[in-house]
C-alpha positions in Angstrom: 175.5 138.0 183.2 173.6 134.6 184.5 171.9 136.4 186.7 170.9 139.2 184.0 170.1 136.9 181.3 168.0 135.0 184.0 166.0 138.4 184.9 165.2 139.0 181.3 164.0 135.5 180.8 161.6 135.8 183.6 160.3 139.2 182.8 159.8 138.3 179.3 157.5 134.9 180.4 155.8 137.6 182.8 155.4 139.9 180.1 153.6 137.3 177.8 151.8 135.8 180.6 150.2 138.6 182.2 148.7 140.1 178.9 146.8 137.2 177.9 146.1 134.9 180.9 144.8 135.5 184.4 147.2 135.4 187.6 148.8 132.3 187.6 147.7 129.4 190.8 150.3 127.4 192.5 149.7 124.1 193.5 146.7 124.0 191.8 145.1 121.2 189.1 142.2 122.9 187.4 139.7 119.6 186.2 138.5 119.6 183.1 139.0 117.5 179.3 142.5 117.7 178.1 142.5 118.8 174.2 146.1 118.8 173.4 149.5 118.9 175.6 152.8 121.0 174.9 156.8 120.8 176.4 157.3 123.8 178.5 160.3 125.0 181.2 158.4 127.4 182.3 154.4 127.5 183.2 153.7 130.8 181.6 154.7 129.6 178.6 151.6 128.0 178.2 149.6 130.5 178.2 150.5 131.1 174.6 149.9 127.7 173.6 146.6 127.4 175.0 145.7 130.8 173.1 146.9 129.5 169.7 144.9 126.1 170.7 141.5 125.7 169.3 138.7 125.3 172.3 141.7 125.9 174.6 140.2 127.8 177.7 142.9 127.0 180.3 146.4 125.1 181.1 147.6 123.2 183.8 151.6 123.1 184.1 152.8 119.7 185.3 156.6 118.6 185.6 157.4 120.3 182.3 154.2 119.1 180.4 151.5 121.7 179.5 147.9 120.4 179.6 145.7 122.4 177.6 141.3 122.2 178.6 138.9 123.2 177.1 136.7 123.6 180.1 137.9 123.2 184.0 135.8 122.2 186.7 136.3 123.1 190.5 140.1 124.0 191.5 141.7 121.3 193.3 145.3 121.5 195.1 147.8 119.1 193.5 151.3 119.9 194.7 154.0 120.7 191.8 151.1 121.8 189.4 150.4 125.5 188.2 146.8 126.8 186.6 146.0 129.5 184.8 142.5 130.2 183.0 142.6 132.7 179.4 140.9 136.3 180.6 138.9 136.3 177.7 138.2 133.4 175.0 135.8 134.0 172.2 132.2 133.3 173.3 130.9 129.9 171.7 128.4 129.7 169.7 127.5 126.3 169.7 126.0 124.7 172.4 127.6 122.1 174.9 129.4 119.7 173.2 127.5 116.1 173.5 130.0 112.8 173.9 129.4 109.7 172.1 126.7 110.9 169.9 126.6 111.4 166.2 124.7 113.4 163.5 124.0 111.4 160.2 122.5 113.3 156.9 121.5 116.5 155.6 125.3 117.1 154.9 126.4 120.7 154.1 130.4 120.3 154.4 133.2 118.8 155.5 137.0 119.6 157.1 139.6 118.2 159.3 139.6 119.3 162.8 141.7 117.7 165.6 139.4 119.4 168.2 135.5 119.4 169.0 136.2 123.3 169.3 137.7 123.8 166.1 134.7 122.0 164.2 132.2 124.3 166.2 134.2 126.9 164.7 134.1 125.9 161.5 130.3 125.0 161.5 130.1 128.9 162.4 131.8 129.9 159.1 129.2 127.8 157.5 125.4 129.4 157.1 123.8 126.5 155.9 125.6 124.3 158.8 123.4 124.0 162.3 124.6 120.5 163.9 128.4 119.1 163.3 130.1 116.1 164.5 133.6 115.5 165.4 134.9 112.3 164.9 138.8 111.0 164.3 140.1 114.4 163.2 136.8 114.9 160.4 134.8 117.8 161.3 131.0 116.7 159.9 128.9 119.4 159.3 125.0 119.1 158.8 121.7 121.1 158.3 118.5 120.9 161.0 117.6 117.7 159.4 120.5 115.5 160.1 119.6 112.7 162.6 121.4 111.9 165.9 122.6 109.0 167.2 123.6 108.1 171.0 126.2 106.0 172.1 128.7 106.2 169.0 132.2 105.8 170.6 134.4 108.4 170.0 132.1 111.0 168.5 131.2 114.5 169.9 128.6 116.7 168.2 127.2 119.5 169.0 124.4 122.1 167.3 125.2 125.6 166.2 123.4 128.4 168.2 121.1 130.7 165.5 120.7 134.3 166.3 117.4 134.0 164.5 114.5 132.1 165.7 115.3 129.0 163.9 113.7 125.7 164.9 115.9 124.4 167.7 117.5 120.8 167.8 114.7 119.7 170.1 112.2 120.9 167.6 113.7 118.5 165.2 111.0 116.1 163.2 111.1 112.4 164.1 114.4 112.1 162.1 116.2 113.6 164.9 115.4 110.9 167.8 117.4 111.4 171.4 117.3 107.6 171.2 118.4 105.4 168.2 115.7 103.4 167.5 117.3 99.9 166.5 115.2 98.8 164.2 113.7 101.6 162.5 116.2 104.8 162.7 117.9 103.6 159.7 115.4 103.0 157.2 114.3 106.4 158.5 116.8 107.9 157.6 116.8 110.8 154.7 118.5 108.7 152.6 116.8 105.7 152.9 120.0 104.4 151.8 119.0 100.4 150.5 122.4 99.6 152.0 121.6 100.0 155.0 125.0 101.8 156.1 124.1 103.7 158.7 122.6 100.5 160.7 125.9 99.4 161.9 126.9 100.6 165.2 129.7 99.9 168.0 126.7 100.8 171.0 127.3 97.6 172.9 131.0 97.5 172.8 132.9 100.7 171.9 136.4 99.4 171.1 135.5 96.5 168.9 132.4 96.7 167.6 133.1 99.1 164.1 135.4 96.0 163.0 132.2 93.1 163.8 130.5 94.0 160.7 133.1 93.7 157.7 134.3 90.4 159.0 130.7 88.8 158.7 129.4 89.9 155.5 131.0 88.3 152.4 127.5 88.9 150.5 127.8 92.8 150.9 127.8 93.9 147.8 128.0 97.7 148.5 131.2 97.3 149.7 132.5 96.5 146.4 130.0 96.8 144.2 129.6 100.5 142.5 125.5 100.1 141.7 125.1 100.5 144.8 125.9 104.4 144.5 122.5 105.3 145.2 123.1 104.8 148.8 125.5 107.6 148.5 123.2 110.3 148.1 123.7 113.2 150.2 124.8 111.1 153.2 128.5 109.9 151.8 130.7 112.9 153.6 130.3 111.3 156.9 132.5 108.9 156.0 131.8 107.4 159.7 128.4 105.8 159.4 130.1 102.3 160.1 129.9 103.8 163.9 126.2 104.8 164.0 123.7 103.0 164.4 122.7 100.4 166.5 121.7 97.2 164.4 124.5 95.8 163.2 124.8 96.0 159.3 126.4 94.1 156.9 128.0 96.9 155.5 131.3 98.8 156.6 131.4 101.1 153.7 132.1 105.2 154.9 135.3 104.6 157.4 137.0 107.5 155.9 135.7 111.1 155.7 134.3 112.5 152.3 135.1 108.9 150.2 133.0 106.5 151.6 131.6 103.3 150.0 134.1 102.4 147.1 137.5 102.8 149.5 136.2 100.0 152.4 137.0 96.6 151.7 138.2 96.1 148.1 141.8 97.2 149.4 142.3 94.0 151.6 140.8 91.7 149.2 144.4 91.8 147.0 146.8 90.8 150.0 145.0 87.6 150.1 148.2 85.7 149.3 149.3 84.0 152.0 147.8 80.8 152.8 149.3 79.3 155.8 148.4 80.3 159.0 151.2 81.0 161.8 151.6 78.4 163.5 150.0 79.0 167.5 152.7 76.2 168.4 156.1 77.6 167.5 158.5 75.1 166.9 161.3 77.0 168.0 162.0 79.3 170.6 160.3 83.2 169.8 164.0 85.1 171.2 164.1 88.5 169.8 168.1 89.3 168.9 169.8 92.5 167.6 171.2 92.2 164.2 174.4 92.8 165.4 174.3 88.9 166.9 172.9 87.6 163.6 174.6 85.2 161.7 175.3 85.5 158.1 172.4 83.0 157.6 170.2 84.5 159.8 170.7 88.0 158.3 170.1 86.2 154.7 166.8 84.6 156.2 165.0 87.5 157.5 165.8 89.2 154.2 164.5 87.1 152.2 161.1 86.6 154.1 160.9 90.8 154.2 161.5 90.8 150.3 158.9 87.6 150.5 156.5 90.0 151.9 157.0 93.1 150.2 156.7 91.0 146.8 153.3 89.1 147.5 151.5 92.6 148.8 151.2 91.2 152.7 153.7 93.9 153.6 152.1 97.1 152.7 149.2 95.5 154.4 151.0 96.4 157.5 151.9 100.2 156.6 148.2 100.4 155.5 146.5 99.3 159.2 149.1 101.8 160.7 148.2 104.8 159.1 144.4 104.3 159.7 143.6 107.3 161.4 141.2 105.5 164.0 143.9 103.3 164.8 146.6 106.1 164.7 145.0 108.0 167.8 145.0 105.2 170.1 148.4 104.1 168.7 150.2 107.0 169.4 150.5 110.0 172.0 148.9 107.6 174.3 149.6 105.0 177.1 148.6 101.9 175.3 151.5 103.7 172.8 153.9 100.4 174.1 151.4 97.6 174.3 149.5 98.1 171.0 152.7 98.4 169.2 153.6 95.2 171.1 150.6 93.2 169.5 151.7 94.9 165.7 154.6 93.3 166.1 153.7 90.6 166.8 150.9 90.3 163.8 154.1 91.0 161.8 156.2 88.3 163.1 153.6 85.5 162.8 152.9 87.2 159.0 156.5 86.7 158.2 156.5 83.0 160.2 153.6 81.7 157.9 155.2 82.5 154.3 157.2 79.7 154.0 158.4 76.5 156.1 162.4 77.9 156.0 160.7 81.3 157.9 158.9 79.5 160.7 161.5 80.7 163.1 161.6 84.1 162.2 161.7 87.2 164.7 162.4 90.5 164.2 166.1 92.0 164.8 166.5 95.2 166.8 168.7 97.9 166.3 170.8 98.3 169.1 171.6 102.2 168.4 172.0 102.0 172.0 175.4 99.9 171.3 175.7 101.1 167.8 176.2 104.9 169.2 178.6 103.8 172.0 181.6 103.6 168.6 180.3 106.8 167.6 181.0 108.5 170.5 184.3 106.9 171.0 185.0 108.3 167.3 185.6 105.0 165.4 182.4 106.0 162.9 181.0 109.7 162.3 177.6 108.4 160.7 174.4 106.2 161.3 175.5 104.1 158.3 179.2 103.9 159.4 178.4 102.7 162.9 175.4 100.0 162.7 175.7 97.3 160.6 172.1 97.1 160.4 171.5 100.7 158.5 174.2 99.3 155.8 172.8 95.9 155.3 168.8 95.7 155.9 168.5 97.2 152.3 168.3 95.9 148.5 164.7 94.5 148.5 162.3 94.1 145.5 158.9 95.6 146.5 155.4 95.7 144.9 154.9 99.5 146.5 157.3 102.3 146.8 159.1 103.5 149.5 161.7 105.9 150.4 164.6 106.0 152.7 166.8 109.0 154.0 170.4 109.5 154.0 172.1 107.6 156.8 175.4 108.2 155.6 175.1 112.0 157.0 173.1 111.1 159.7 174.1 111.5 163.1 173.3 110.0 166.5 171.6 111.5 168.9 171.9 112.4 172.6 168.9 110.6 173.3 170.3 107.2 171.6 173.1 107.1 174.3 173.0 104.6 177.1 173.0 107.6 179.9 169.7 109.0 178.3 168.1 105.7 178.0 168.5 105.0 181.2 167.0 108.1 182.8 163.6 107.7 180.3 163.0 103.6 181.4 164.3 103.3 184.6 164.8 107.1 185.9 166.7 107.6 189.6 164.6 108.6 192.6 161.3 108.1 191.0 158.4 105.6 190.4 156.8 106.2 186.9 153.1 104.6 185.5 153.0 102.9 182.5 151.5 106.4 180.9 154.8 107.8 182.1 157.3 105.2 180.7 155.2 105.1 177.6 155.0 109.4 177.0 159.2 109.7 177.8 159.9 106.5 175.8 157.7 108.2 172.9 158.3 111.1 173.1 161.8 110.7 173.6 164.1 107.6 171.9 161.2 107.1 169.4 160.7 110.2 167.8 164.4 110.7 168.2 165.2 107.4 166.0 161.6 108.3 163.6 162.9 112.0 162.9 166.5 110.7 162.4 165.7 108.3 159.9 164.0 110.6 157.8 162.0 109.6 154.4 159.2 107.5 155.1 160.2 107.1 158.9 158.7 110.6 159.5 155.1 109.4 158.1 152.5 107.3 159.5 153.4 104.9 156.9 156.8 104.3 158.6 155.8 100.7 158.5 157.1 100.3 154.8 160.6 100.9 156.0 162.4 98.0 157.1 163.8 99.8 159.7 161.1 100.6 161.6 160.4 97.1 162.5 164.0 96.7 164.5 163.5 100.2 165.6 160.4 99.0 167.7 161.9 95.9 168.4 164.0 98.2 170.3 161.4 100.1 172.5 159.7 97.1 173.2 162.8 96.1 174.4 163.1 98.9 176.5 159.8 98.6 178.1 160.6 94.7 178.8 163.2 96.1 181.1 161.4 98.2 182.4 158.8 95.8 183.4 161.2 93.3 184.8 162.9 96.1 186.6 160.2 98.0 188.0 156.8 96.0 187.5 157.6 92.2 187.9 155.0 90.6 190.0 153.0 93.5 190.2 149.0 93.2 190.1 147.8 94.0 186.4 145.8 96.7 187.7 148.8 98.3 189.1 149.3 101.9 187.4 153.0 100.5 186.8 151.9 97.6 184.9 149.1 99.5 183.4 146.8 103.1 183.3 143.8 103.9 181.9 144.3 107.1 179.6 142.6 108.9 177.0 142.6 108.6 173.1 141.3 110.4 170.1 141.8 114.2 171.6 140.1 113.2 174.6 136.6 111.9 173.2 137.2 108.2 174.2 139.4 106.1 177.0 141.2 102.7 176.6 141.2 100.7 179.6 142.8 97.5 181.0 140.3 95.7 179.2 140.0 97.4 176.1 140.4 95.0 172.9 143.3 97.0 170.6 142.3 99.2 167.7 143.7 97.9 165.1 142.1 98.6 161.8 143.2 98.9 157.9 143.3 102.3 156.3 140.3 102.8 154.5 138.2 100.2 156.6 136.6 99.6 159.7 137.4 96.0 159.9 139.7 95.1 162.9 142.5 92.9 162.0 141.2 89.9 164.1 138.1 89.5 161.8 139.5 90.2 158.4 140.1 87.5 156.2 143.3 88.3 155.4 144.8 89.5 158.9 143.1 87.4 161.4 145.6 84.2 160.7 148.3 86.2 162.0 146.6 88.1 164.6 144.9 84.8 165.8 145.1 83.7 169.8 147.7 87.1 170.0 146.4 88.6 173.5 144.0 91.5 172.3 143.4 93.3 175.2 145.3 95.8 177.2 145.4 94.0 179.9 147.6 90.9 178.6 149.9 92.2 176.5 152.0 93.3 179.6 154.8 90.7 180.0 156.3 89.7 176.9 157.0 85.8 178.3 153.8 85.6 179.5 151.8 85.8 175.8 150.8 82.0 175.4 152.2 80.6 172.6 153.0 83.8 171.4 155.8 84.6 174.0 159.0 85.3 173.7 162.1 86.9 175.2 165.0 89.0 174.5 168.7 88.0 174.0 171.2 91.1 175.5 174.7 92.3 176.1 176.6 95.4 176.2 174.6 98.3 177.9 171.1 96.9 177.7 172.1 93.8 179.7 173.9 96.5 182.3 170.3 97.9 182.6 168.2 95.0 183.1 171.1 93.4 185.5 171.9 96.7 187.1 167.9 98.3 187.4 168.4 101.1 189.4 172.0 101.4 189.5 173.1 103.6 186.8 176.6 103.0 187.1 177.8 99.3 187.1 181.1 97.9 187.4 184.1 99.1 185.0 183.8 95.9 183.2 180.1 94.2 181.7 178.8 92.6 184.6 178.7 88.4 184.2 176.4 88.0 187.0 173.4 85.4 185.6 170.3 87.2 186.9 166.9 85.3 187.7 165.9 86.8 184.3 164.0 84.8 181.5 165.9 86.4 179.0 169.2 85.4 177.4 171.9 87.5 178.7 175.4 87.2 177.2 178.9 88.3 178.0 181.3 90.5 174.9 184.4 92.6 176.0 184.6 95.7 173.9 187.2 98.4 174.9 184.6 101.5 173.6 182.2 100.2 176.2 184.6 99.6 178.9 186.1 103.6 178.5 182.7 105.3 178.6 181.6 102.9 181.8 184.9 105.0 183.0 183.8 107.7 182.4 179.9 107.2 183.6 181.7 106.4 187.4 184.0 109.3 187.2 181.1 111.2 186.5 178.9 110.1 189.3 181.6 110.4 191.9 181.9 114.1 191.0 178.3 114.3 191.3 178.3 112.3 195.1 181.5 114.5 196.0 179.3 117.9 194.9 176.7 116.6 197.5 174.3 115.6 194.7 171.8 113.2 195.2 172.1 110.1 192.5 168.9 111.1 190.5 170.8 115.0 190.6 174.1 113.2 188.9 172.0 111.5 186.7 171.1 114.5 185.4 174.2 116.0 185.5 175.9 113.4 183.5 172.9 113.6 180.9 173.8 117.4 180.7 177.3 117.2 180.6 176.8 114.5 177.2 174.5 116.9 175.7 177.6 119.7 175.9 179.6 117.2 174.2 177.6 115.8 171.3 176.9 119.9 170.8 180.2 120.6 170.7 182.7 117.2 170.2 180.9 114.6 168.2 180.2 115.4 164.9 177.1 117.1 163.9 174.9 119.4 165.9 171.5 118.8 168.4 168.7 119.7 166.2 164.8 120.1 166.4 162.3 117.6 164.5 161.4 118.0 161.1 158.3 120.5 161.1 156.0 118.2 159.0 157.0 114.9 161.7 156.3 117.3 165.0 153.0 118.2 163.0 152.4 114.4 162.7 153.4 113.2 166.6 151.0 116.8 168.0 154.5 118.2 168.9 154.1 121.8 166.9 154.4 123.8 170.1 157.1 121.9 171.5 160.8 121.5 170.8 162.6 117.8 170.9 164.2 117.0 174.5 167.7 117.5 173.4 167.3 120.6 172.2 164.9 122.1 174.9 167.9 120.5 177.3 170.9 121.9 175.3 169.4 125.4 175.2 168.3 125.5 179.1 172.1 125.2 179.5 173.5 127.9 176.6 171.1 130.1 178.6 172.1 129.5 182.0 168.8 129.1 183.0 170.0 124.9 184.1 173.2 125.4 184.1 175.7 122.1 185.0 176.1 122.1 188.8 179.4 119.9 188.4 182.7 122.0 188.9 183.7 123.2 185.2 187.6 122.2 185.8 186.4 118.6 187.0 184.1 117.6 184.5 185.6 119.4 181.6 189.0 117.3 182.6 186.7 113.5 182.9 185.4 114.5 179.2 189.1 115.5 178.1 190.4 112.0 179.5 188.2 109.6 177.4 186.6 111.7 174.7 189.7 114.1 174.3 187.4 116.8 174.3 186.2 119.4 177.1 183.0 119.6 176.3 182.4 123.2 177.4 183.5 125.0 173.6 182.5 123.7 170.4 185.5 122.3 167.8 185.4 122.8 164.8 185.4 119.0 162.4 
């Protein structure tokens, strides 16, 4: 029946493969921009999603990771990797898409496009539309008149091909220079807007120069002043003039597609409540603890300095630079995805440390689900609520915003919370990982997991507002901190472990070591380091890439970790998935504070974890193979022991992350094994009989609660 079901599985993927892409290279990379990326077991699958991908003309298929281009250059043998080009995509009609340049004026329209592709497309649908620019998800579109700029980081435009003899771009008037004139493109400009908006521009230094502006110009009075409407004319869609042109200009107004000028700066000026700066000389030490460790004091502390802030309006602050959707691209579904959230934190922190002398010692709490879930598996608690102390008491705050919070009383722990998953996503058997590696299984796996669990405002990009969220990525930058120390200490900074260059913003831009973070408030382009209200607690934090690798080497701003329980078995152990049947007391040369708690639940499943890997070594499988095997034999159980079921994300949070053509990791795993397509290599009657012992459950058939 394996064998059959197997069969039908293949011929189907064949079947969907052959009918809309060519014949399918082995061993093949295929060079070319990368527009968007899916989950797939097999490589025909993504032949489908590169069809229902805007601009999509071909797919490389990479250790279970589709990469979908919009163009490929010469084929090139990479081992592991399987190519495939669409027979027939829909002839352009635009010309060849122009990076780092920007059309400004003559507006005829506006949408939301996450691709350069989809905004050509969309400029087609439009007759009076003959240049668009793409830039942060906006689709800009123009008539012949609108002027283009060069060196705008992280646009792309391009100009519509007419079937009619129609002036060409290159037949534009003088407003259409291949060259921004510094000094006299602006006042040029259709508009002639007095404000001078469009004069601002990032040219010289891509990551940071949209946020120099709003920091240095007090006396702007467009950017909170309505007479200055004028300037609007038919110039305010492209809400991204801060980023055009190359004189610098004192005004930041149109950050944000179709609502330029009034939503800039007025929105910071409010949180301007907090007066004292964090201090850049801590007077105690900055050690990062789980909640679980707090004392009663401690817990009553950090309350009060989160209700402090959600009171006085520096809190939403935080939720508000998170969202921004410039900063959002490089935050997330990236390889700075670790790092940057590292600095946030850390802007946080010092916010929390300068509201009040009894907060100066302040640091964020994590949630140790990776404990926490340890009692749920052992059946002492059925729910997120019942089993973490944290979900029951980091709650009762008075707020000057609302917020909303799911129901963690229902809500159960995932397979990817457990110890055995964590381990194989920071510190995986047999293999040697990047940075972008750790960062994209972290993400994408214990991060979403926690997000999508949590539910409410977790699942939006202004998760900031929930408490939670804050111990959540305490967590996963704990988890990267061990995998640094495990895998990366000492290492040279340019070493792809410590740190790799990647792309950002659907491909149009890069972030490198040196790249200052993005890090901008929602409805601005003012980077937190130069706003009035942010840059006290931002201040002498490391803003580039490049330093914010090792957490206890941040200046004044480092810090450390304290541990037990299964994260201290990971940074102690490394490599070594399996440690001793008790929590190892060995003192590590380790910077971080590493303490000793018996606790019966963890002892029984570290049973269970070496019964498990002994079956594996006796089956002839290597230790990376039992790793596996152990993390496949736990997904049976929580599917059919532990209460609940393995689910897929929310719809509207996989829309959010760029995961709608992918399914989460537990379920992609869980249903590889119902269909015997990776089935457990472990003999049934052995592991069944190691789950019966400590979980009393077999694992293999589902019972009922």
């Amino acid at each position: 029946m394996k064998v059959s079901l197997l069969l039908l599985l293949a011929g189907a993927a064949s079947a969907t493969f052959s009918s809309q892409c060519r014949g399918q290279q082995y061993n093949t990379d295929l060079p070319g921009d990368v527009i968007a990326k899916s989950y797939r077991f097999f490589a025909s699958e993504c032949c489908a999603d590169c069809q229902n991908t805007d601009g999509c003309a071909a797919y490389v298929h990479y250790y279970g990771t589709c990469y979908l281009k919009a163009s490929t250059g010469t084929a090139r043998s990479l081992w592991g990797a399987t190519s495939a080009t669409l027979k027939s995509t829909a002839p352009s009609s635009c010309s060849r898409l122009q990076a780092d340049t920007y059309y400004w004026g003559a507006d005829v329209g506006s949408t939301f496009r996450f691709t350069p592709a989809g905004c050509c497309a969309d400029c087609d649908a439009n007759p009076r539309c003959e240049r668009f620019t793409s830039y942060l998800g906006w689709c800009m579109m123009h008539s012949k008149d609108a002027v283009r700029y060069n060196g705008v980081w992280g646009a792309t435009s391009g100009s519509r091909s007419l079937p009619s003899p129609t002036p060409s771009p290159s037949t534009a008037k003088p407003t259409y220079p291949p060259t921004p004139a510094p000094t006299d493109a602006p006042t040029q400009a259709p508009t002639q807007a007095p404000t001078d908006a469009p004069t601002q521009a990032p040219t010289d230094a891509p990551t940071t120069a949209p946020t120099v502006a709003p920091t240095v110009a007090p006396t702007v009075a467009p950017t909170v002043a309505p007479t200055a409407a004028p300037t609007a004319a038919p110039t305010v869609a492209p809400t991204v003039a801060p980023t055009i042109a190359p004189t610098a200009a004192p005004t930041v107004a149109p950050t944000i597609a179709p609502t330029a000028a009034p939503t800039v700066a007025p929105t910071v000026a409010p949180t301007t409540v907090p007066t004292v700066a964090p201090t850049t000389a801590p007077v105690c030490a900055r050690t990062r603890k789980s909640w679980n460790s707090y004392t009663e004091a401690e817990k009553t502390t950090y309350k009060k300095a989160i209700e402090t802030a959600m009171t006085n309006g520096t809190y939403a602050v935080f939720a508000k630079i998170h969202r921004n959707q410039m900063t959002w691209y490089e935050a997330h579904g990236t390889c700075v995805f670790l790092y940057w959230h590292r600095r946030f934190l850390l802007g946080f922190e010092n916010m929390l440390q300068s509201l009040d002398p009894s907060f100066a010692c302040v640091t964020i709490p994590y949630f140790d689900y990776v404990q926490d879930s340890v009692a749920f598996r052992a059946g002492s608690c059925k729910s997120v609520s019942a089993c973490s102390s944290i979900a029951r008491e980091l709650t009762g705050f008075k707020t000057s915003f609302q917020w909303s919070r799911g129901n963690w009383a229902t809500a159960k722990f995932t397979p990817d919370m457990s110890f055995v998953n964590i381990k194989s996503t920071v510190l995986p058997s047999g293999q040697s990982p990047t940075l972008a590696d750790v960062s994209k299984s972290i993400e994408g796996r214990v991060h979403n997991s926690v997000h999508n669990l949590l539910g409410a405002d977790m699942t939006t990009s202004s998760s900031p507002k929930e408490p939670m969220f804050w111990s959540h990525h305490a967590l996963i930058d704990l988890l990267h901190t061990i995998n640094f120390e495990c895998r990366a200490k000492g290492l040279p900074k340019n070493d792809p472990k410590v740190f790799s260059s990647c792309s950002v913003r659907s491909g149009a831009a890069k972030v490198d070591a040196n790249s200052v973070v993005n890090m901008l408030e929602d409805g601005t382009s003012q980077n937190v380091d130069e706003t009035a209200v942010t840059k006290p607690w931002f201040a002498g934090v490391p803003n580039k890439y490049y330093d914010l690798s090792d957490v206890t080497q941040l200046g004044a701003f480092s810090y450390n970790y304290e541990m037990s329980g299964f994260l201290k078995d990971l940074l102690t152990n490394c490599d070594n998935v399996v440690p001793d049947n008790r929590e190892d007391a060995v003192i590590v040369d380790t910077p971080h504070v590493l303490t000793t708690t018996y606790r019966k639940d963890n002892a029984d499943e570290r049973v269970w974890q070496r019964a498990m890997m002994q079956l594996g070594a006796a089956s002839n499988l290597t230790v990376s193979d039992a790793e596996l095997e152990m993390e496949k034999v736990q997904t049976l159980l929580y599917e059919n022991c532990f209460p609940g079921t393995i689910q897929d994300f929310d719809p509207e949070f996989k829309k959010l992350m760029g995961m709608e053509n992918m399914k989460s990791h537990d379920l992609m795993l869980l249903e590889s094994i119902q269909s015997g397509a990776n089935p457990i290599k472990l003999p049934l009657d052995k592991w069944t009989a190691i789950n019966e012992q400590t979980y009393h459950c077999r694992g293999d058939v589902k019972v009922l609660e």
